[in-house]
N, C-alpha and C positions, 0 to 999 in steps of 0.2 A: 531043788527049791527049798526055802529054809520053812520053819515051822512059825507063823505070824499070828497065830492067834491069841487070845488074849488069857489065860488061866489064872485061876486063883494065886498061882503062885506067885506070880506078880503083882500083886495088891497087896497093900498096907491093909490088915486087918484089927488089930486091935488098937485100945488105946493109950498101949505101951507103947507098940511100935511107933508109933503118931509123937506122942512123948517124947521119945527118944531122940527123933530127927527136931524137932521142936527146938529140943533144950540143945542140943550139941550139931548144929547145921553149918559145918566149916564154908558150904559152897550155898551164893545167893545169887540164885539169877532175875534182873528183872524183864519184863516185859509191860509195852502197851494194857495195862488193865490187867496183868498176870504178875506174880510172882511164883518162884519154886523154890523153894529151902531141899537143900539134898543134904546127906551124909552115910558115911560108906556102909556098907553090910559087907559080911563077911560069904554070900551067898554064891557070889559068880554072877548073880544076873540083876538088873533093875526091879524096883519094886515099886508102886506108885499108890501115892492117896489123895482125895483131891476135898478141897474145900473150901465150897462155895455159898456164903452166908444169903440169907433173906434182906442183910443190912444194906450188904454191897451189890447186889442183884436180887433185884426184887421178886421178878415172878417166877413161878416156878418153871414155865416153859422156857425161858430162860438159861436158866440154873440145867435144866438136863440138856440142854442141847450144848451148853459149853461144855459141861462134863462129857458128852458123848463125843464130841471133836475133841476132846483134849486126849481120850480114850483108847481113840482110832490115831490119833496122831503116834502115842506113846505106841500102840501094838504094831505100828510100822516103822518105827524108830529105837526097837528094844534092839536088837541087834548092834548097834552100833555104840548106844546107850553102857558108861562103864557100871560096876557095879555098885551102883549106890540107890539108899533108900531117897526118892524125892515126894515130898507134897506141894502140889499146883495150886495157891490161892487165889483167889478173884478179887481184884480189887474194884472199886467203884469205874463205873465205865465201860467194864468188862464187855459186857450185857448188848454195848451197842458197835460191838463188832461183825465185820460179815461174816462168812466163814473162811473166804478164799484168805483175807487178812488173818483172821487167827493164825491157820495153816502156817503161812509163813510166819505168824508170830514165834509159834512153837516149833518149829523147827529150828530157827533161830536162836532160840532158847537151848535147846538140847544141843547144838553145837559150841555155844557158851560152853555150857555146865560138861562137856566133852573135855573143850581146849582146858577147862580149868582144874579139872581134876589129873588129866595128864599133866599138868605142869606141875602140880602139887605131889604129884608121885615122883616126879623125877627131881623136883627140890628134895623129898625125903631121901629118896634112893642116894642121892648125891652126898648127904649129910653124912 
């Protein structure tokens, strides 16, 4: 059985790294009320930061419960996930999804940003 929990090492913690994927995010996935900008790390494993404004989701009960499904989605989907830094944003909307639709949202999402990064590796590889 693989190891699924969730560890610091898998978070985006400062706001360099935040920065980083910000200014230089080759890969854009969107979704329903979601966006994820990624860009690669050199780590071996996924990293995640999420951010979710007052502007685009108003309340706070809100704001934690998409973070916590985006959370659990990502801690069971790191496995599969390549090695890249991503940040999940909220856009407007977000807020009035259920949870079983998130789910598939983001799963959906993560198989994007999967096919897109393997095709980009083997565009480079090829070069």
């Amino acid at each position: 059985m693989s190891c699924q929990n969730f560890p610091r090492q898998l978070r985006l913690l400062t706001a360099g790294e935040y920065r980083r994927v910000f200014d230089h995010a080759p890969f854009k996935v969107h979704g329903k009320g979601l966006l994820a900008l990624a860009s690669d790390n050199a780590l071996g494993h996924p990293r995640i930061g999420l951010v979710f404004s007052k502007k685009n989701v108003r309340r706070a009960v809100d704001r934690n419960r998409l973070k916590r499904l985006v959370r659990e989605s990502i801690r069971l989907q790191q496995h599969r996930l390549p090695a890249v830094d991503i940040i999940v944003l909220a856009r407007r909307g977000a807020n009035e999804l259920d949870n079983a639709t998130l789910h598939r949202q983001l799963y959906g999402m993560w198989r994007r940003l999967e096919k897109d990064v393997r095709k980009q590796s083997t565009v480079a590889a090829s070069s």
